[in-house]
N, C-alpha and C positions, 0 to 999 in steps of 0.2 A: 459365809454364804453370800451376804453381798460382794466382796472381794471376786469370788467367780463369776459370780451374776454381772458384775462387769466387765470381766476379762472373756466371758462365750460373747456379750456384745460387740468387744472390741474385736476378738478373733470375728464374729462374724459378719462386721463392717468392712474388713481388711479384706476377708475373702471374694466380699460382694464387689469390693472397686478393684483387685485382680481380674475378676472374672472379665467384668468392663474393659480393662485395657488389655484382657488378652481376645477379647472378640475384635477389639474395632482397632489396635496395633497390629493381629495375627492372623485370627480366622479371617477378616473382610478384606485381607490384602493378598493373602496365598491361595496357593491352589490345594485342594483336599490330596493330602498325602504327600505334598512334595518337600522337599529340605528345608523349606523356610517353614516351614506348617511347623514340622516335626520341632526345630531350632526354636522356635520361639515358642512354642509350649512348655517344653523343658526348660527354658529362660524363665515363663513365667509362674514355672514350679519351685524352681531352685531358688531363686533370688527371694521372695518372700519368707522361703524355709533360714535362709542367710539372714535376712532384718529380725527373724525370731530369737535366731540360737542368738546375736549379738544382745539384746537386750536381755536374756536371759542369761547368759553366761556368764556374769561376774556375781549375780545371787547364787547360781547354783554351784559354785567352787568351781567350773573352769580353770587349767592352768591360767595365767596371763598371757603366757607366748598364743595360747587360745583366743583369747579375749581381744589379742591384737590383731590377730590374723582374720578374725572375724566381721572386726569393729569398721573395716572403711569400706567393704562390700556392701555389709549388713547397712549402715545409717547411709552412706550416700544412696541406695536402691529409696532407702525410707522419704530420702530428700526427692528423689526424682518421681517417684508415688506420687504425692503430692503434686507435683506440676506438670506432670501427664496427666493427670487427671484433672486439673484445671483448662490445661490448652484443648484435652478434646470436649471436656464441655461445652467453652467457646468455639468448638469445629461444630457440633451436633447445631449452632446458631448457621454455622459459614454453609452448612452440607447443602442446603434446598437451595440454597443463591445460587454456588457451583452446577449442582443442576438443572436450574431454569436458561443458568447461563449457556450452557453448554447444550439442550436443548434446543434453544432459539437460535444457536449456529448452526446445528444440521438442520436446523427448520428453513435457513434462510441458505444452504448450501444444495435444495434440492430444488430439479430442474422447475421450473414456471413458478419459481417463489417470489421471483420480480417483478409480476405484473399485475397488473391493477387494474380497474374501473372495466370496460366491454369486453377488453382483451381477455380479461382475465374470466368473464362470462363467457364469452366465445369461448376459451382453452377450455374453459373446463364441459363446456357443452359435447365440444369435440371430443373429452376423454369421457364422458357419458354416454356415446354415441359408438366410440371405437367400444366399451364394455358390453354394450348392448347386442352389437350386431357381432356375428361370427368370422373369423379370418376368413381371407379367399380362400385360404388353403385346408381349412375343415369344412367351405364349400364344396369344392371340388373333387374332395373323397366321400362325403355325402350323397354326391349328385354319379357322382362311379359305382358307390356301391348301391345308389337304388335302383342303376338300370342293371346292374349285373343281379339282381335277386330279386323278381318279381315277387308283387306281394297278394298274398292268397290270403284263406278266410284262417280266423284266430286260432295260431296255435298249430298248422296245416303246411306254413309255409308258402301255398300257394296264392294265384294272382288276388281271390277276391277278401285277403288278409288285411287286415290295418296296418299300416306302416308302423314301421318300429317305433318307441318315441326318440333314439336316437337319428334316425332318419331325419322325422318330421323336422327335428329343431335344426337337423343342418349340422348334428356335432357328432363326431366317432368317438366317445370314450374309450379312454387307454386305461389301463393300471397305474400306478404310481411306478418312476423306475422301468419298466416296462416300453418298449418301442412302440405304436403307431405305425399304420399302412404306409406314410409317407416320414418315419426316421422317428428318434425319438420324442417323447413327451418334451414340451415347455421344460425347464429348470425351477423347480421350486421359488419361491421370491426371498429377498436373502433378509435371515434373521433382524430382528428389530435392534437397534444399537442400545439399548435399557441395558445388556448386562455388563457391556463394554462401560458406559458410563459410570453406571455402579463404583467400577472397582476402581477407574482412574479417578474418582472422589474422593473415595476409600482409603488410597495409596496417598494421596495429597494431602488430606484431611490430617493422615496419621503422620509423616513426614514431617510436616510445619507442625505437628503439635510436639515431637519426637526435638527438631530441634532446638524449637524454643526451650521444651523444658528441661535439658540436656547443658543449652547453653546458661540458662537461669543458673542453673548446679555449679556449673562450672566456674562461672562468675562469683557466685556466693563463697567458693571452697577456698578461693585465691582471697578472697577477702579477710578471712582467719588465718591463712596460712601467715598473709603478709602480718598480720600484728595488729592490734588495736591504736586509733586513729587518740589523739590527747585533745580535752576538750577543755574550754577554760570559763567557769562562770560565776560571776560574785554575788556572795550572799547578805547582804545589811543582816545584821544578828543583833538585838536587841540586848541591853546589857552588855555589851565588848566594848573593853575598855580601848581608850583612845593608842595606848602602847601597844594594842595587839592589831590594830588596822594594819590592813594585809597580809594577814597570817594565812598562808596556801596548804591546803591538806591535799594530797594526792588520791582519790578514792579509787579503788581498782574491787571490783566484783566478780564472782562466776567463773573464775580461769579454768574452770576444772582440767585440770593435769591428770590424763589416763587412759586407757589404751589408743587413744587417736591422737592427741594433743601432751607431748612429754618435754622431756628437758628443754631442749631448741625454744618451743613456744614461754616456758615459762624464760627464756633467758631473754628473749626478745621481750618483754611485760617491763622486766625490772629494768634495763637497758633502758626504755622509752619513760619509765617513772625515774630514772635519774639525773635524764636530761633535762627534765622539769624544774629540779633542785627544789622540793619541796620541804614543808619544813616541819611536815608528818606524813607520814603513808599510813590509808587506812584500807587493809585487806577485809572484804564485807563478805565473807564467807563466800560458802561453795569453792573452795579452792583445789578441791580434791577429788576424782572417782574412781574408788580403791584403795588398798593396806599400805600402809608405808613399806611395807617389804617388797613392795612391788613396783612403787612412786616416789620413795624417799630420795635417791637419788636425779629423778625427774622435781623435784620440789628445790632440791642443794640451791638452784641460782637466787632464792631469797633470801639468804643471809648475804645477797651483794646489796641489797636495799640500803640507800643513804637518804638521811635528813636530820633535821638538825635536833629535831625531838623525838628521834624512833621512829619504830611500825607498831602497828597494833592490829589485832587480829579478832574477829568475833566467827561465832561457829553459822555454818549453813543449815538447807536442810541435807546437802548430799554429805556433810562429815557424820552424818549421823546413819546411814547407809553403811559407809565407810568404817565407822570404829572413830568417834569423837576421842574420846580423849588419846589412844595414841597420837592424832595429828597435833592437841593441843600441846602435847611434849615434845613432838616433833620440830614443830614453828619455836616453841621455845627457845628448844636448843642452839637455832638458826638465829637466833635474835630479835624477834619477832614475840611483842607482846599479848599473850591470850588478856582478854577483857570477860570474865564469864562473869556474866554478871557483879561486873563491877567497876570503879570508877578510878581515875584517876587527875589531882588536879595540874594546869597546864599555867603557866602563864597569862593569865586573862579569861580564860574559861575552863569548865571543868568537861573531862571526854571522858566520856560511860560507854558501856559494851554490853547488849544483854544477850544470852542463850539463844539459837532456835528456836521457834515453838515445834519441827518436826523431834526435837528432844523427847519430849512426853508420846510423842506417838510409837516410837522407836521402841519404847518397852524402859525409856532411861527415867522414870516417874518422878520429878521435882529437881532436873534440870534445865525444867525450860524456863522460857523469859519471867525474871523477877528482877521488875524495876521497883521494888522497895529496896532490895538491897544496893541495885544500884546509882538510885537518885534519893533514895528516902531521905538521906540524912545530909546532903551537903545545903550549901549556904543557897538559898533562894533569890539572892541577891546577885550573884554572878551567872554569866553568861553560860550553856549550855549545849554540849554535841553530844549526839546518841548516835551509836552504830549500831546497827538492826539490821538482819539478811533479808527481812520478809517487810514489805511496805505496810502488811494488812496490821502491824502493830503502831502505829501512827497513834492511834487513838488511845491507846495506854501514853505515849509519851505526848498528848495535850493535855493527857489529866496528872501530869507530874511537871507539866511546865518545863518542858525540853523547846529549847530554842530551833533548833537545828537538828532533825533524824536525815543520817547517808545509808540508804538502803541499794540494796540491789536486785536479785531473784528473775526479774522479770523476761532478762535480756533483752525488753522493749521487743517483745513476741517471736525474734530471731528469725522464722518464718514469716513475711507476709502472706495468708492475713491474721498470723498467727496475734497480731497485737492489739485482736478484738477478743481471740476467746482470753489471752489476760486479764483483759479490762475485768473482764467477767469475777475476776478474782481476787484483783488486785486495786489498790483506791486511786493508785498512781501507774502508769506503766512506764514512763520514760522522763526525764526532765525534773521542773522546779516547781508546785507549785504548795499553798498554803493551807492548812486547816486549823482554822483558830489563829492563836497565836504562835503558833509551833508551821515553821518550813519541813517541807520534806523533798528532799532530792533523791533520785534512782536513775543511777547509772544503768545503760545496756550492758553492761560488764565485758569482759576483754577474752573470754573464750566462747566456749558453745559447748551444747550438750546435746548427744547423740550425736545427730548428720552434723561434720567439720563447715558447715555451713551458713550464710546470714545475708539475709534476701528483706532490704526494707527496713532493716536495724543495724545497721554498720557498728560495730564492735569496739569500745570507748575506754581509755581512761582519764578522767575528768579533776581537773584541777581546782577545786572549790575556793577561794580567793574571801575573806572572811571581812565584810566591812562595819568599822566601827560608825553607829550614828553621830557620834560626837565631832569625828573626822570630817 
């Protein structure tokens, strides 16, 4: 029940900022009924129907060839939602400027708008004067027709009549459209420029918001495509013994490999983690969205992984989505160590790996994170790494005296300003900092999930560089 109860919300948030950008991108810019009206409605029918079925379709057993053909319509429309709908909120600030501005040009482009102090008393006397008094020319059809039709008593027509009141005042009324004794009527005075303005706001407004958030897209999409940037920073670890200064672990998060992001992307990750020549690679889940029957060959470039103590591998929350344990035999096979909760010791410190916590949500009950098994029992006296997908477990690893947690999850919000509603959820969103006696570092991680895109979180793999106090 809750489950729907937030899914009519979310459907009916989504509906409500469509409707938004198809008034003020379509209806405020076109003409009722004409090819752009028509075109961008059915744009702004289809493409949101597009961002549904994509995020639906890998739950609901879609082929994959589906799923693919789906998935870069569907998330980039999702990505550009968002920044149309940012740019024209800051339009709805620009709209009344544009038309003060544009206002006080025709104000100042119409005739006797440059005169000032008597002149400008005078002009305007004179055009109070000219409104007042009647043309020559509806005098002198006045003064024609009162001697041609003597005026008689009321009603009579004859001489001892009261003048008509069109007479008296000196003016012939015409019909609208309709000629006059002497040609036709005046020309109506021409339409006020209000609706003209309107729409060249309109058109502007939506324009500059259309290519900003187009270009923003565009810019972020290249940013994943090209690969994650290598980031490099050292840790003091309490307990690391004097032989193990400068020990580099490569941490790589969040690749997710699957219908948008496949082979290519994962060969370019490993490629850039091997230039590093690290002297362990730590894969912090999320590395997967979808069946290995469908990504197992998009996944094959992680058995090129080199260092000089392995890889090791802990689960996300999207392997559990997915089908955890087929991937943990997957990565296996590939040479690639699963850590499920449990430890192993290193040279100088001991590297642990616990479960997901979306484990237990999944329906998998007493596969999620159990740091008894995997710190209970080793030596308290050596140095200590946890791998962990989820940063919100931090505080289980102060109460077990973990030196070092390498998390991921977050992608440091991938969206600006998507890396406030994180915060909201997460204790860490990006970087290095401390709780207690235990460090936590969280990588942005090296792909994206959903829109191929990253806007204010550039996309990381980070070389942790491990320093001894003693050194």
């Amino acid at each position: 029940m809750t489950f729907l109860l937030v899914l009519l919300v979310i459907l009916g948030l989504l509906g409500g900022v469509h409707w938004y950008l198809w008034r003020r991108i379509v209806r405020d810019t076109t003409v009722p009924g004409g090819a752009g009206r028509r075109i961008g409605t059915a744009a702004a029918v289809l493409l949101p129907l597009t961002t549904f079925a994509a995020l639906v379709s890998g739950r609901a057993g879609a082929p994959f060839a589906v799923e693919q053909a789906l998935a870069w319509p569907g998330y980039l429309w999702l990505a550009a939602v968002l920044y149309l709908t940012l740019a024209l909120l800051v339009g709805e600030a620009v709209r009344p400027l544009l038309h003060r501005l544009l206002r006080s040009r025709e104000d100042a482009a119409r005739p006797g708008a440059g005169t000032s102090g008597p002149a400008a008393g005078a002009a305007a006397g004179a055009a109070v004067g000219a409104a007042s008094e009647p043309p020559p020319e509806a005098v002198s059809v006045a003064a024609r027709a009162g001697a041609a039709e003597p005026v008689g008593p009321a009603g009579s027509g004859g001489p001892a009549g009261p003048a008509p009141r069109a007479a008296r005042s000196g003016v012939v009324p015409a019909a609208e459209g309709r000629p006059g004794p002497e040609g036709p009527a005046a020309p109506a005075p021409p339409a006020p420029h209000a609706p003209s303005r309107r729409l060249f706001v309109a058109r502007t407004v939506a324009a500059a918001a259309s290519a900003a958030a187009l270009g923003t897209v565009g810019y972020g999409t290249l940013d994943v495509l090209n690969g994650p940037s290598v980031k490099r920073i050292t840790v003091p670890l309490a307990k690391l013994p004097r032989s193990a200064h400068g020990y580099r672990i490569a941490v790589v998060s969040d690749i997710h490999i699957g219908p948008v992001l496949g082979r290519a992307h994962t060969r370019r990750i490993v490629e850039a983690i091997n230039r590093t020549r690290p002297d362990l690679v730590a894969v912090v889940g999320d590395l997967v969205d979808g069946d290995v029957a469908d990504l197992g060959r998009a996944a094959e470039p992680l058995a090129g992984l080199r260092s000089r103590d392995g890889s090791f591998f802990v689960t996300g929350n999207h392997e559990y989505f997915s089908g955890a344990a087929q991937w943990v035999d997957f990565v296996r096979d590939l040479g690639v160590h699963p850590l499920e909760n449990a430890r192993v010791e290193l040279p100088g410190f001991d590297l642990a790996g616990v479960n997901d916590p979306a484990a237990e949500r999944e329906g998998t009950a007493g596969e999620g994170p159990d740091f008894g098994r995997a710190l209970g029992d080793r030596d308290p006296a050596r140095a200590s790494v946890l791998l962990a997908h989820q940063p919100v477990v931090i505080h289980e690893a102060v109460e077990h005296g973990v030196g070092l947690q390498l998390s991921g999850h977050t992608h440091g919000g991938q969206l600006w300003p998507g890396e406030y509603l994180a915060a909201l959820a997460n204790p860490t969103v990006a970087g290095l900092e401390r709780y207690g006696d235990t460090q936590l570092y969280v990588t942005r991680g090296a792909g994206a999930w959903g829109p191929p895109v990253r806007v204010g979180a550039e996309s990381d793999i980070t070389v942790v560089t491990l320093a001894s106090p003693a050194a």
